[in-house]
N, C-alpha and C positions, 0 to 999 in steps of 0.2 A: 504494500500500500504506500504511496507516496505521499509526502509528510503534509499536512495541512486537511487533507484527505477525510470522509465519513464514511463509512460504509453505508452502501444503500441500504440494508438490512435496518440500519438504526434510525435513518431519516424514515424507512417505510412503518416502522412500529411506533416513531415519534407520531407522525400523520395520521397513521390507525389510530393511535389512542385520542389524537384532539379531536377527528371527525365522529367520533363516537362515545363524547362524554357532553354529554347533554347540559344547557345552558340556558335553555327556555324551556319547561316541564320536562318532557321526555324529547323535544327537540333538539338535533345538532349536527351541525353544517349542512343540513338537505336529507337529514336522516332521521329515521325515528327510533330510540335505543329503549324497550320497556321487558318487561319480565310478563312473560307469558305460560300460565302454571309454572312459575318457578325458573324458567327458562330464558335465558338474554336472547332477545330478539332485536335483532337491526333490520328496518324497513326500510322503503321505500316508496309513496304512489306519486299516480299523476293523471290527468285526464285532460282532453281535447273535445271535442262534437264530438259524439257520438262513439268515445271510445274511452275503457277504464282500466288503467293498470296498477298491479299491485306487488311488489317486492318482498320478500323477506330470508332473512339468513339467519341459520342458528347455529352460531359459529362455535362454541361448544359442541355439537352434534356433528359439524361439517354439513350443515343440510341448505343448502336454497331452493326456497322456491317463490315460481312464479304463476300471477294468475294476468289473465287479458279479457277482454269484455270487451266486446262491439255493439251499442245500445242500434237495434233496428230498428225500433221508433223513431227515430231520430233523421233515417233514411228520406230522401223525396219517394212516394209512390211512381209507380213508373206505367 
């Protein structure tokens, strides 16, 4: 390693731990950090017209998952 140098490793675990220590209830930096039975859960949603999506990882577990929604009401009849 050359002198003056970080390891990526340390800046990526600095970054994980600030984007996911919540600062506004369970909010923080664009993520939602809550306990879920007991479980640390990081989310994620978002929605546009006619469309709903939802994030989450339970990093304890290694598990993500994801859900999508396409609202068809929402559609022009054709």
């Amino acid at each position: 390693m050359e002198r003056g140098t970080v390891p990526r490793q340390a800046i990526d675990t600095c970054i994980s731990a600030q984007m996911t220590a919540p600062f506004k209830g369970d909010y923080a930096c664009g993520l939602y950090v809550k306990r879920v039975n007991g479980h640390l859960m990081i989310e994620h949603d978002g929605n546009n017209i006619g469309f709903n999506s939802d994030m989450a990882y339970y990093p304890k577990r290694g598990l993500p998952l994801s859900f999508w929604q396409i609202l068809m009401a929402l559609l022009p009849a054709r």
